[in-house]
mmCIF file of the N, C-alpha and C atoms, coordinates in Angstrom:
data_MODEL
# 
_entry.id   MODEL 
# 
loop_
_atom_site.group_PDB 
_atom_site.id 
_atom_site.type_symbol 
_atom_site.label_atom_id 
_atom_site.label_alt_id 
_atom_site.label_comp_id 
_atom_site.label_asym_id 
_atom_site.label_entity_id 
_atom_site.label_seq_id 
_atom_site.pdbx_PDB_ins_code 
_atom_site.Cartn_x 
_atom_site.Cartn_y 
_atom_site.Cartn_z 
_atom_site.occupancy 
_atom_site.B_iso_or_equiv 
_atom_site.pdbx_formal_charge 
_atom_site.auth_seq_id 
_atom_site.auth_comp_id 
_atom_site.auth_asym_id 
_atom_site.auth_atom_id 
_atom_site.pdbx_PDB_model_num 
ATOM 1   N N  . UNK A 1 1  ? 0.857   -1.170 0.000  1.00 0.00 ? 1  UNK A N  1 
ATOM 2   C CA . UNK A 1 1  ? 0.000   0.000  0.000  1.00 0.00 ? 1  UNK A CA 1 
ATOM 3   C C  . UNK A 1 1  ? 0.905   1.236  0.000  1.00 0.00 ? 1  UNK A C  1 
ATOM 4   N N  . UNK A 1 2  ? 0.672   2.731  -0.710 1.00 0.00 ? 2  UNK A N  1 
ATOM 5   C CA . UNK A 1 2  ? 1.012   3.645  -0.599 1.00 0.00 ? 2  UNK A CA 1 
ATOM 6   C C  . UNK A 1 2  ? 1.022   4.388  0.499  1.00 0.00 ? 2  UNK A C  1 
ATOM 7   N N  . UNK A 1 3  ? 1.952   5.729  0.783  1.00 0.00 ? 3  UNK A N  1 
ATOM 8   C CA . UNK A 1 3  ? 1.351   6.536  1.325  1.00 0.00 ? 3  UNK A CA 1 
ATOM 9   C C  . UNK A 1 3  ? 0.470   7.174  1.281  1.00 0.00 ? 3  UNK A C  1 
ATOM 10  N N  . UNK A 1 4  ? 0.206   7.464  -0.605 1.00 0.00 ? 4  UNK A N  1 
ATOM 11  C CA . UNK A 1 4  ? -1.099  8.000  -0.735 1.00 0.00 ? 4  UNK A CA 1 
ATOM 12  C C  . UNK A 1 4  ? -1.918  7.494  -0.562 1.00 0.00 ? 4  UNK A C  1 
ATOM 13  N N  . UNK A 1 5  ? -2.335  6.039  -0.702 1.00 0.00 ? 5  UNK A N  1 
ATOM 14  C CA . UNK A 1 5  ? -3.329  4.986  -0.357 1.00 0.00 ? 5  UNK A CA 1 
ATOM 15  C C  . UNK A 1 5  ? -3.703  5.043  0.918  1.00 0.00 ? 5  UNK A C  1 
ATOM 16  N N  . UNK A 1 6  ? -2.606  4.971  1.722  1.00 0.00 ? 6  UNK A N  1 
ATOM 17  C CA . UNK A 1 6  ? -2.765  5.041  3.176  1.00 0.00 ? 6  UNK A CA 1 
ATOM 18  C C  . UNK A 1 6  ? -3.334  6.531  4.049  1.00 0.00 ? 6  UNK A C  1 
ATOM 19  N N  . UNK A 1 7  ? -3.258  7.052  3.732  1.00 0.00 ? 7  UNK A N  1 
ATOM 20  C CA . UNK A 1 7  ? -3.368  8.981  4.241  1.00 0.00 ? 7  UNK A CA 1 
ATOM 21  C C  . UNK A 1 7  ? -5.020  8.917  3.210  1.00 0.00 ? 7  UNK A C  1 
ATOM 22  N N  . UNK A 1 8  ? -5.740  8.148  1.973  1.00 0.00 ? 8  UNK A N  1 
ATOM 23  C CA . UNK A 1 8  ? -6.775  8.644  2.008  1.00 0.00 ? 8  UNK A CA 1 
ATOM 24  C C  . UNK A 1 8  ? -7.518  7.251  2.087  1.00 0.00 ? 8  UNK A C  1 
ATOM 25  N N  . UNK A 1 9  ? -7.420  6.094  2.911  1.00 0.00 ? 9  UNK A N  1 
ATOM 26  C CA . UNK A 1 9  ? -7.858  5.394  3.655  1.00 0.00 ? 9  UNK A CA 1 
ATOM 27  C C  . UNK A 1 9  ? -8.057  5.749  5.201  1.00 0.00 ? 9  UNK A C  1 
ATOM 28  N N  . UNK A 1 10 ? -7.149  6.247  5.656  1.00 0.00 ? 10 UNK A N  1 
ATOM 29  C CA . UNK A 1 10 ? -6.701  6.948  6.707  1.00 0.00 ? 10 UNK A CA 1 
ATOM 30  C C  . UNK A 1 10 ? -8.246  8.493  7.007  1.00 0.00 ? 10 UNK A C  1 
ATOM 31  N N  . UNK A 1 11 ? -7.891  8.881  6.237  1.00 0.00 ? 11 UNK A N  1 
ATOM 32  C CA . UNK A 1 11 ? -8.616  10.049 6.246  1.00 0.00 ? 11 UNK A CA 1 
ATOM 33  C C  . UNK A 1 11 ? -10.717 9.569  5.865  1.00 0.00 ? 11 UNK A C  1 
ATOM 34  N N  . UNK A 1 12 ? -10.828 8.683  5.129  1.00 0.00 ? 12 UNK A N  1 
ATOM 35  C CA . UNK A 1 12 ? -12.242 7.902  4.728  1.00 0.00 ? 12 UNK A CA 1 
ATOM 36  C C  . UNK A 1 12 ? -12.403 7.624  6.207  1.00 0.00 ? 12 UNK A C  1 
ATOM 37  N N  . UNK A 1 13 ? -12.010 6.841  6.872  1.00 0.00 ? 13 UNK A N  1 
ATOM 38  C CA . UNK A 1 13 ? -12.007 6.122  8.544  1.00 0.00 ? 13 UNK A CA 1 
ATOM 39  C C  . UNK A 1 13 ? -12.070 7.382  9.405  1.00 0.00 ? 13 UNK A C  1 
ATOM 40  N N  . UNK A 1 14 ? -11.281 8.517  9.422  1.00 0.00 ? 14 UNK A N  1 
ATOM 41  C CA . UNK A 1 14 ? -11.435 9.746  10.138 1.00 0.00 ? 14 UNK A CA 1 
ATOM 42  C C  . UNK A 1 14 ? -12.822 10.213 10.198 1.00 0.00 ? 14 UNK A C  1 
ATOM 43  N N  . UNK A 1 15 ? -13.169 10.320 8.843  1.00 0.00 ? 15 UNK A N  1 
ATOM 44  C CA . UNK A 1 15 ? -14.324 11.062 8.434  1.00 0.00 ? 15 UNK A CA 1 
ATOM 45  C C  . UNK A 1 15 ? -16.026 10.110 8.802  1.00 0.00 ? 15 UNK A C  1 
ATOM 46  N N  . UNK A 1 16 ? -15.523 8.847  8.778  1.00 0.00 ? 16 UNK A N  1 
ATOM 47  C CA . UNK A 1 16 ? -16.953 8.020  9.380  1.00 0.00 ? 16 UNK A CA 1 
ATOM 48  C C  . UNK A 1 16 ? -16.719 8.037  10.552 1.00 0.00 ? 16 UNK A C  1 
ATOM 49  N N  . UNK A 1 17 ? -15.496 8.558  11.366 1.00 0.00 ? 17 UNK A N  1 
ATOM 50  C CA . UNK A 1 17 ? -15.448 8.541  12.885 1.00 0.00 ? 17 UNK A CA 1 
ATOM 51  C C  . UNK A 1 17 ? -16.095 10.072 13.272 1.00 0.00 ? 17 UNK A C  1 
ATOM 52  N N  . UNK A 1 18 ? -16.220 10.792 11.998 1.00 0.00 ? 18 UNK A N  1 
ATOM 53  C CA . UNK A 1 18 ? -16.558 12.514 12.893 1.00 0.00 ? 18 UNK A CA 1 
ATOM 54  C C  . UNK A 1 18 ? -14.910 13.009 13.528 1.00 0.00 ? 18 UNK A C  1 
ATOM 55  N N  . UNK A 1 19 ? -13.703 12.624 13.060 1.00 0.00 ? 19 UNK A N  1 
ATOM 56  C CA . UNK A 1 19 ? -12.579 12.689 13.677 1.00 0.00 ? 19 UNK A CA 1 
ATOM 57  C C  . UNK A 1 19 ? -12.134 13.947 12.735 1.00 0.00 ? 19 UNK A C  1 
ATOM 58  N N  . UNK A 1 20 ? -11.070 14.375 13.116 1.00 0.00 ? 20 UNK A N  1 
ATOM 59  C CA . UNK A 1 20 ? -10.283 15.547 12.179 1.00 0.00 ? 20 UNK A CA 1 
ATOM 60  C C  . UNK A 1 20 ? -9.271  14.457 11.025 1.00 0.00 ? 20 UNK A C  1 
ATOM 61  N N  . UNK A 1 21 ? -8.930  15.223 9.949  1.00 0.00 ? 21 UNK A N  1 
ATOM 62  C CA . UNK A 1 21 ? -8.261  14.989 8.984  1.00 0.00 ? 21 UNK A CA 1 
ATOM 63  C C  . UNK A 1 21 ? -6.602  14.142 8.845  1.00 0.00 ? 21 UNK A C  1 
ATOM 64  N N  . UNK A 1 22 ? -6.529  13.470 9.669  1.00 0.00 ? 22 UNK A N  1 
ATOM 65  C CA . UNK A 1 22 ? -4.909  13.389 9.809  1.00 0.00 ? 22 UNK A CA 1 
ATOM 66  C C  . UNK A 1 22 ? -4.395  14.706 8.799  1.00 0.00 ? 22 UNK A C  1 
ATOM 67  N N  . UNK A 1 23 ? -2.879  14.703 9.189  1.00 0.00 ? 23 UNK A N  1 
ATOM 68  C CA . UNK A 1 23 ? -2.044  15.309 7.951  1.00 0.00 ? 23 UNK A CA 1 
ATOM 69  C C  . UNK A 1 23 ? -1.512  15.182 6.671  1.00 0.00 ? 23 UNK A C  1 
ATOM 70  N N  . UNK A 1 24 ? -1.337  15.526 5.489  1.00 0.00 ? 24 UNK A N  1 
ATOM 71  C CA . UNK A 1 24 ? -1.294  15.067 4.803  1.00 0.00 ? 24 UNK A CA 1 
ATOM 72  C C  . UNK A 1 24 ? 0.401   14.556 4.131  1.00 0.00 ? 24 UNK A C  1 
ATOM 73  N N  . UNK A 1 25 ? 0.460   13.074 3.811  1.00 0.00 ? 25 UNK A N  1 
ATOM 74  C CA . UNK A 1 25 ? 1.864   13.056 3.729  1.00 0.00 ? 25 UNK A CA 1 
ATOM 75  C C  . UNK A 1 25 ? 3.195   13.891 3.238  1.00 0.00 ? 25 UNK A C  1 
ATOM 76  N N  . UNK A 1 26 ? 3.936   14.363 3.750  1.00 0.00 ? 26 UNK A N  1 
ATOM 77  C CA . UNK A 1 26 ? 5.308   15.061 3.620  1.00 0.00 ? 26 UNK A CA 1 
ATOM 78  C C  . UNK A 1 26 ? 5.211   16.593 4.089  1.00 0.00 ? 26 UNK A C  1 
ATOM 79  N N  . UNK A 1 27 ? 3.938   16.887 4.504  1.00 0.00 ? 27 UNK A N  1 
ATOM 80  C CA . UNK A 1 27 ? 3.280   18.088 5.123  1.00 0.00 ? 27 UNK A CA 1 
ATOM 81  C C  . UNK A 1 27 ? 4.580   18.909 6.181  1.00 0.00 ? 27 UNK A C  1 
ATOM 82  N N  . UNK A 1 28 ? 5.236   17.902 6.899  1.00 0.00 ? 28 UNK A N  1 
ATOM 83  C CA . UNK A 1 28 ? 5.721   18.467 8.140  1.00 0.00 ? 28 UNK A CA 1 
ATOM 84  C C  . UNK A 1 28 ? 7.449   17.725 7.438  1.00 0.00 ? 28 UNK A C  1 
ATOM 85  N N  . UNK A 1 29 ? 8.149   17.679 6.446  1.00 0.00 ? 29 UNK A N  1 
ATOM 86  C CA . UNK A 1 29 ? 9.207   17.356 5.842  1.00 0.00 ? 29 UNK A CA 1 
ATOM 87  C C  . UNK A 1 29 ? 9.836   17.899 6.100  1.00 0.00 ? 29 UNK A C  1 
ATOM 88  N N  . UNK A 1 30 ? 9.969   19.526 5.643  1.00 0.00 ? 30 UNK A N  1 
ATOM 89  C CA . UNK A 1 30 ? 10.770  20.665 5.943  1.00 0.00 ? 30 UNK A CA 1 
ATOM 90  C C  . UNK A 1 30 ? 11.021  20.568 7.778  1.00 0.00 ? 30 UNK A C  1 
ATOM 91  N N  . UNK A 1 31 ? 9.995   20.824 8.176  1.00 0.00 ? 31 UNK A N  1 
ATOM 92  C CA . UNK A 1 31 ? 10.463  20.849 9.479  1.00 0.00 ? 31 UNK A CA 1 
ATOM 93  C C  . UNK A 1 31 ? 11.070  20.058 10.413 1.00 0.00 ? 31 UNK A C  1 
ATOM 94  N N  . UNK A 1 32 ? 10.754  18.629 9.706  1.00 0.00 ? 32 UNK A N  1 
ATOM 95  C CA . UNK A 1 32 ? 11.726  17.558 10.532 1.00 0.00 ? 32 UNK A CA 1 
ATOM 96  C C  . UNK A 1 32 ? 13.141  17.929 10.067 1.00 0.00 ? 32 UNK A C  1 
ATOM 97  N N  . UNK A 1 33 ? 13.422  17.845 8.936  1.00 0.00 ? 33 UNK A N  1 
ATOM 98  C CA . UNK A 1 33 ? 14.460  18.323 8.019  1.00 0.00 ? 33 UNK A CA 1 
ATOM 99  C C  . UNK A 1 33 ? 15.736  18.915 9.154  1.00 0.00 ? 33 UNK A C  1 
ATOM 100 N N  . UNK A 1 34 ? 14.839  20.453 9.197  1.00 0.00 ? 34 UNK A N  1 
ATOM 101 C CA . UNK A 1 34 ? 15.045  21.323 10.246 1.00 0.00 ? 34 UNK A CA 1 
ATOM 102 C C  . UNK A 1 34 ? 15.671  20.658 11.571 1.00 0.00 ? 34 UNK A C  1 
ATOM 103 N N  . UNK A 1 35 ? 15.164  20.555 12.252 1.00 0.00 ? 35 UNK A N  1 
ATOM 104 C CA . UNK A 1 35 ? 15.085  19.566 13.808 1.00 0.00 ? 35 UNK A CA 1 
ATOM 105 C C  . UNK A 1 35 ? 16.395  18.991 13.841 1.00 0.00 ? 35 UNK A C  1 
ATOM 106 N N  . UNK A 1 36 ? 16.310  18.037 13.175 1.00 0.00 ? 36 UNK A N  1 
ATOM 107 C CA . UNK A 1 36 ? 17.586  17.353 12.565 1.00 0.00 ? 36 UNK A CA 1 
ATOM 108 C C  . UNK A 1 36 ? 18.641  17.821 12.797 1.00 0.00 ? 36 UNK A C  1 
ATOM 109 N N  . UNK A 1 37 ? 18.609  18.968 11.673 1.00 0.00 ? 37 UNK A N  1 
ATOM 110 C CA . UNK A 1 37 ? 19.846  19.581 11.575 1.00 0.00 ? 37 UNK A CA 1 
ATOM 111 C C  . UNK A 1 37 ? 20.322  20.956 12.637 1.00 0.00 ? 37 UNK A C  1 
ATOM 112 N N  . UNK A 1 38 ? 19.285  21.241 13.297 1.00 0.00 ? 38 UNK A N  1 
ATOM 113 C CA . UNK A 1 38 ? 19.544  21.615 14.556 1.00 0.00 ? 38 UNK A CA 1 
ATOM 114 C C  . UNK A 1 38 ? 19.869  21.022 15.739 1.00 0.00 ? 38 UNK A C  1 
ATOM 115 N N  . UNK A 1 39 ? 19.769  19.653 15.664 1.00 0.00 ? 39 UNK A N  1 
ATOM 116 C CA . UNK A 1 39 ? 20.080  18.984 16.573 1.00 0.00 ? 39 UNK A CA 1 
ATOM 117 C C  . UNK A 1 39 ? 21.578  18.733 16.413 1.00 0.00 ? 39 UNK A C  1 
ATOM 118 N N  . UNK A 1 40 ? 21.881  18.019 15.011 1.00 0.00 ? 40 UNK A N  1 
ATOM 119 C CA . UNK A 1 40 ? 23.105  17.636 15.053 1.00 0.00 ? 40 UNK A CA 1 
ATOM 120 C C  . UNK A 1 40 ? 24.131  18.830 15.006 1.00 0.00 ? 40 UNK A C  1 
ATOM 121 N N  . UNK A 1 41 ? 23.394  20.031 14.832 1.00 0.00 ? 41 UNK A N  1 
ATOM 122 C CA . UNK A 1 41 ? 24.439  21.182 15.316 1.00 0.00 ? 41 UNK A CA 1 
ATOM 123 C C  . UNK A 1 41 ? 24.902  21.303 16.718 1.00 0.00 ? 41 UNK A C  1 
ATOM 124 N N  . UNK A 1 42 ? 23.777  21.431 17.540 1.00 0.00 ? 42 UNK A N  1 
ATOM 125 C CA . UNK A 1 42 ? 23.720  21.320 19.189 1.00 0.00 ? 42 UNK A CA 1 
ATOM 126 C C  . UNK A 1 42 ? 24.554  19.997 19.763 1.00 0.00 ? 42 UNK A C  1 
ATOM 127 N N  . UNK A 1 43 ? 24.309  19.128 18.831 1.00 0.00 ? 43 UNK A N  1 
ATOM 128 C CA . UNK A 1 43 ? 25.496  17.730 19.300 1.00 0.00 ? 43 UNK A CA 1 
ATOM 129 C C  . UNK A 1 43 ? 26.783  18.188 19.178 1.00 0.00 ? 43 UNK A C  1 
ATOM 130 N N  . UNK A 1 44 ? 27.233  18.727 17.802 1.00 0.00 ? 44 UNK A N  1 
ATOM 131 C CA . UNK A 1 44 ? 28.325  18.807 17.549 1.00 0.00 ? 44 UNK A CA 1 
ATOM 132 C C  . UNK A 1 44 ? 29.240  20.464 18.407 1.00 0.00 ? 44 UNK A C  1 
ATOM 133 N N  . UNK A 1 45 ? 28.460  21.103 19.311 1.00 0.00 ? 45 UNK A N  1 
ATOM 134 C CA . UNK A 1 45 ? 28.705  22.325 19.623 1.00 0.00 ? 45 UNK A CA 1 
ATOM 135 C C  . UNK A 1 45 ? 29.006  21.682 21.370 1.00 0.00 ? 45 UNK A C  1 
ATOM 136 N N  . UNK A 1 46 ? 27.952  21.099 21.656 1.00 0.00 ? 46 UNK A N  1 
ATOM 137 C CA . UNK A 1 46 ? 28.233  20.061 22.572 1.00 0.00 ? 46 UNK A CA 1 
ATOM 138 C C  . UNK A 1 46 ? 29.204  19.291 23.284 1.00 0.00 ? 46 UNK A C  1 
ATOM 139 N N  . UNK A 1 47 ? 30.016  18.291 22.007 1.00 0.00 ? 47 UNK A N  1 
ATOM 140 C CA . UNK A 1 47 ? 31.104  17.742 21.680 1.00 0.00 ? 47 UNK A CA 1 
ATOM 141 C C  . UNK A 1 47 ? 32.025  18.503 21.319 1.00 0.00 ? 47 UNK A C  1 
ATOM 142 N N  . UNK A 1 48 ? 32.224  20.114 21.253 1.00 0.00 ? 48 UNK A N  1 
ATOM 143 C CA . UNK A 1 48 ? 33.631  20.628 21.290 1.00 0.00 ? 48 UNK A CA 1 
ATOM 144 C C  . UNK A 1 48 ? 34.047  20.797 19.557 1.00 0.00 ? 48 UNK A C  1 
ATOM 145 N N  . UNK A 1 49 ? 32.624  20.823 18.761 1.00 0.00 ? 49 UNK A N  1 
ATOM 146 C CA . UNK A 1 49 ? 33.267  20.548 17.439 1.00 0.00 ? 49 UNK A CA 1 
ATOM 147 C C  . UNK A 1 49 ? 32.656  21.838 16.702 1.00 0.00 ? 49 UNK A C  1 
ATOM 148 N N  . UNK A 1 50 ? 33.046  22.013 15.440 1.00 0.00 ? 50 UNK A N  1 
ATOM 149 C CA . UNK A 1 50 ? 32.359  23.151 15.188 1.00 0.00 ? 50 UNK A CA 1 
ATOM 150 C C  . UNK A 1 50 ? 31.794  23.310 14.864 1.00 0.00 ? 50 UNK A C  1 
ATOM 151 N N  . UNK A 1 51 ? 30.489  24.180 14.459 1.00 0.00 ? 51 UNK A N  1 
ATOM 152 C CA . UNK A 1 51 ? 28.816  23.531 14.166 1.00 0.00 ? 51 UNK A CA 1 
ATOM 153 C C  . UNK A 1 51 ? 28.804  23.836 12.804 1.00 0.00 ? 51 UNK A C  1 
ATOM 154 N N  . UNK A 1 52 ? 29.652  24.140 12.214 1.00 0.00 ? 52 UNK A N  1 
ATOM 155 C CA . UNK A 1 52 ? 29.574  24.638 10.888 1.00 0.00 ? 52 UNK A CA 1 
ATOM 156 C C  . UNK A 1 52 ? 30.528  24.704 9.902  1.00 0.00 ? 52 UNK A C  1 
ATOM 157 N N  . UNK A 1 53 ? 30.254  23.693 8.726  1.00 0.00 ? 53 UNK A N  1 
ATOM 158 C CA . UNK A 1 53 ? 31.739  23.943 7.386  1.00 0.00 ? 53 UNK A CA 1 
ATOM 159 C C  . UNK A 1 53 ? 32.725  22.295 8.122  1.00 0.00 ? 53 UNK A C  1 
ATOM 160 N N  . UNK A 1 54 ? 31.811  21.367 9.453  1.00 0.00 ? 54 UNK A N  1 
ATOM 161 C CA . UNK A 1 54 ? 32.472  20.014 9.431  1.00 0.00 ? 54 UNK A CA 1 
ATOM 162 C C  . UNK A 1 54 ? 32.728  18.921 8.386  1.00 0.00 ? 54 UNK A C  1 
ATOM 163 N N  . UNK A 1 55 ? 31.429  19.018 7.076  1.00 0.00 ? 55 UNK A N  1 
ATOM 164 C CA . UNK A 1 55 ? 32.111  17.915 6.229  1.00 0.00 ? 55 UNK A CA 1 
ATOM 165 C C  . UNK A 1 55 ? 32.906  18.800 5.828  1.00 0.00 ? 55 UNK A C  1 
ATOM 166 N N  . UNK A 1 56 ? 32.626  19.927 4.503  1.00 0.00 ? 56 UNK A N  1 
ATOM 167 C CA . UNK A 1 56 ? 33.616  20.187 3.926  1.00 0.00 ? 56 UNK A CA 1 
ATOM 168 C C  . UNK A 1 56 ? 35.166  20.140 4.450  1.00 0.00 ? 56 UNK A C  1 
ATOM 169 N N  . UNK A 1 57 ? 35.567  20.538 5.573  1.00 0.00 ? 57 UNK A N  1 
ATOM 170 C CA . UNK A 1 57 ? 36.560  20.609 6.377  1.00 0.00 ? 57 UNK A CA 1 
ATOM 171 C C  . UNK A 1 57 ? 36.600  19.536 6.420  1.00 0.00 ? 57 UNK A C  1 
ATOM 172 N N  . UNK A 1 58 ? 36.301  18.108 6.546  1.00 0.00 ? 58 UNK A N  1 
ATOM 173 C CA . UNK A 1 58 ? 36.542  16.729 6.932  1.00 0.00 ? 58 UNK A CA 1 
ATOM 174 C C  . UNK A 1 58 ? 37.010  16.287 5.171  1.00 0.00 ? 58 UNK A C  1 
ATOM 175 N N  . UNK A 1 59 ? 36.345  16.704 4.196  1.00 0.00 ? 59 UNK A N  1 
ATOM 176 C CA . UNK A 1 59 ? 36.436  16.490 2.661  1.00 0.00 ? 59 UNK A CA 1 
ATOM 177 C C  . UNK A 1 59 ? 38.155  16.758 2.374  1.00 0.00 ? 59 UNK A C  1 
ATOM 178 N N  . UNK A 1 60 ? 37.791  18.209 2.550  1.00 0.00 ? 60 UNK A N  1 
ATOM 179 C CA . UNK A 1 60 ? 38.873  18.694 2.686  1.00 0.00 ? 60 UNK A CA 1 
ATOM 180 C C  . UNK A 1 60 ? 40.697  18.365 2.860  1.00 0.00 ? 60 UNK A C  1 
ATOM 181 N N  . UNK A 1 61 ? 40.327  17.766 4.042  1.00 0.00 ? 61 UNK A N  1 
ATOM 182 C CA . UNK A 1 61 ? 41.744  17.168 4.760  1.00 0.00 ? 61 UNK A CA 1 
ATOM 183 C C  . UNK A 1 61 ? 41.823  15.551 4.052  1.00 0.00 ? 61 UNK A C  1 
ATOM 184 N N  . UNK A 1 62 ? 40.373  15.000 3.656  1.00 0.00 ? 62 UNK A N  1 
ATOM 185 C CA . UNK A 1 62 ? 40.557  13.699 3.090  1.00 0.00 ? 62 UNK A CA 1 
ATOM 186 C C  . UNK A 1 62 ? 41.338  14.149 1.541  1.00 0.00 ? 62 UNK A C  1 
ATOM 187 N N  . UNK A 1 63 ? 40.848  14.969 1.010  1.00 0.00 ? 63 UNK A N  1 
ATOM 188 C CA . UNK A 1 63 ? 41.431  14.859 -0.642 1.00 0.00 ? 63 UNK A CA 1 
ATOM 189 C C  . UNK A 1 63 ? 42.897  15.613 -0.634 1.00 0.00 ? 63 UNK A C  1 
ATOM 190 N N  . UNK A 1 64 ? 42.644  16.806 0.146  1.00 0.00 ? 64 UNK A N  1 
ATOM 191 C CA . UNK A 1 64 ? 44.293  17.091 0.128  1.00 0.00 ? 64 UNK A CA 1 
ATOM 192 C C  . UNK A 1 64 ? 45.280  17.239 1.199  1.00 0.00 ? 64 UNK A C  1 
ATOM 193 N N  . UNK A 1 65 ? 44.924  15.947 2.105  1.00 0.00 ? 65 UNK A N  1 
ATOM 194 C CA . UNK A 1 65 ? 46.216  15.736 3.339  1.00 0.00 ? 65 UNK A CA 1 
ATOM 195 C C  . UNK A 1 65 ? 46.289  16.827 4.040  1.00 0.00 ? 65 UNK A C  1 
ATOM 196 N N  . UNK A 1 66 ? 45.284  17.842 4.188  1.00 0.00 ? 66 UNK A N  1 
ATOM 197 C CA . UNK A 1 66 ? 45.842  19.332 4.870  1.00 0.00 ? 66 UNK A CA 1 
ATOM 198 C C  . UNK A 1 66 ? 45.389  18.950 6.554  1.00 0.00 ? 66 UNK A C  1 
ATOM 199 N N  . UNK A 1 67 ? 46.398  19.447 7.323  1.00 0.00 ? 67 UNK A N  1 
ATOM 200 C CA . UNK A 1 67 ? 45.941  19.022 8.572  1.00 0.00 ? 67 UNK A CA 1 
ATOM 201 C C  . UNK A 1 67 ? 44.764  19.907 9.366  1.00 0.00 ? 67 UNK A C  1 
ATOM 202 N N  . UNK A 1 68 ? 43.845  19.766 10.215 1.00 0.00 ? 68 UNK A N  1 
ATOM 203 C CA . UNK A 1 68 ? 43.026  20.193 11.189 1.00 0.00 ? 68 UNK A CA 1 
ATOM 204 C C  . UNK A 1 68 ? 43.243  22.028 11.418 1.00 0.00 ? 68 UNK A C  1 
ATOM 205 N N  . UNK A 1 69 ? 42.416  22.927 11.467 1.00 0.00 ? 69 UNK A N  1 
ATOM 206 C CA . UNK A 1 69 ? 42.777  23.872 11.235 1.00 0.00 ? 69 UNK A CA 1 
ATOM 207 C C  . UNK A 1 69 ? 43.301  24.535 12.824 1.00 0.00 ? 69 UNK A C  1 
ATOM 208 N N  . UNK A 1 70 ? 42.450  23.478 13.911 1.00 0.00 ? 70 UNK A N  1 
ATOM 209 C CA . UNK A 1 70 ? 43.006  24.094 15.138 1.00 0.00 ? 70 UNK A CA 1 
ATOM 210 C C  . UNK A 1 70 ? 44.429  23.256 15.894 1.00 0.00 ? 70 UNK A C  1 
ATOM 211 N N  . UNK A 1 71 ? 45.102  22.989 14.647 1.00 0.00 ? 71 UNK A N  1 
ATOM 212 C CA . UNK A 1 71 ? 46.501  22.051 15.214 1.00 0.00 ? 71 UNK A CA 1 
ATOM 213 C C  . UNK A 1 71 ? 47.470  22.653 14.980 1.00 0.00 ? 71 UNK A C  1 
# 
């Protein structure tokens, strides 16, 4: 079954219950998205690392041997 299948099966069952609409799939995407990546900033700020420009800087030192910028 789909998501779309599911969200307007979902929503048919709401509606013979008199219930509200669930949401509709990928509705709230962006904002998990978000969350996420605020979180793993707050981890990494956390852990002493820097919250910003870590892959590239990790890319970085992988393709051209350059060492750590705080060494």
């Amino acid at each position: 079954m789909s998501i779309t299948q599911q969200y307007l099966l979902d929503t048919y069952r709401a509606q013979q219950h008199g219930e509200s609409a669930p949401p509709a799939p990928g509705q709230h995407d962006w904002q998990v998205a978000r969350e996420l990546r605020d979180y793993r900033r707050f981890r990494a700020v956390v852990g002493g690392l820097p919250a910003h420009g870590r892959i590239r800087e990790a890319l970085g030192r992988w393709l051209h041997g350059r060492r750590p910028a705080g060494c």
